[in-house]
C-alpha positions in Angstrom: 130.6 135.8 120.8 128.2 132.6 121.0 129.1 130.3 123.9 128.4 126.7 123.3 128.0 125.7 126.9 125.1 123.8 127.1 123.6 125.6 129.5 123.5 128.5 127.7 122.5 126.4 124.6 119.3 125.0 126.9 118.9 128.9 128.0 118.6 130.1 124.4 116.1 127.2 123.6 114.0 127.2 126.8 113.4 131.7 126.9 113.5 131.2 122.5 110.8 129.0 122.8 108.5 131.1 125.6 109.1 134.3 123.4 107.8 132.6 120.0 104.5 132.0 122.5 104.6 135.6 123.8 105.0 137.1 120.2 102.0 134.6 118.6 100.0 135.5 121.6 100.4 139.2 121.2 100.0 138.9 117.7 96.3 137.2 117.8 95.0 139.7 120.7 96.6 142.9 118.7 98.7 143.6 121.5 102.4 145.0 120.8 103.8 144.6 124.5 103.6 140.6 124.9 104.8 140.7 121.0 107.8 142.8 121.9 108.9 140.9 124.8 108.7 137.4 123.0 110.9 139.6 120.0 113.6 140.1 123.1 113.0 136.8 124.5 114.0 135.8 121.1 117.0 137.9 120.0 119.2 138.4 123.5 120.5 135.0 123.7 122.4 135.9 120.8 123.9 138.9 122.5 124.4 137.9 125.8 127.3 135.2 126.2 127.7 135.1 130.2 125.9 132.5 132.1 124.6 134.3 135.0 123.5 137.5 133.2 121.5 135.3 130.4 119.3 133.4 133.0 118.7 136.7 135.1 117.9 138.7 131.8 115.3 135.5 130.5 114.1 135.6 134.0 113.5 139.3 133.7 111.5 139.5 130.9 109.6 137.0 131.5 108.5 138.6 134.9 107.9 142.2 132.6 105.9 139.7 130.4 103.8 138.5 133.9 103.2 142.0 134.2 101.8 142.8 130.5 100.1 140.0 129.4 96.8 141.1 130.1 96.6 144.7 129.6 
């Protein structure tokens, strides 16, 4: 199930590394959206192995965390 394309590798370390920051930032305002997009951000490179669909899923998260970082 893992793919060890680098790529994907670099994709898994780049949206890993943004959704440790999400979760530590929602964690120190008390907020549970920003913490539960930096858990996704996180966990779904392990899930997803196809090239395309990882980037556009990373991608999309990290445009629904644009959207709830401040509330």
């Amino acid at each position: 199930m893992l793919n060890f394309n680098p790529y994907n590798l670099l994709a898994g370390f780049i949206f890993g590394t943004i959704g440790l920051g999400a979760f530590s930032y929602g964690k120190r305002l008390d907020r549970w959206q920003p913490r539960a997009i930096g858990v996704a951000l996180m966990a779904y490179p392990y899930v997803i192995s196809d090239g395309w669909l990882l980037w556009s899923a990373g991608v999309g998260l990290l445009v629904l965390l644009w959207f709830y970082h401040h509330e």
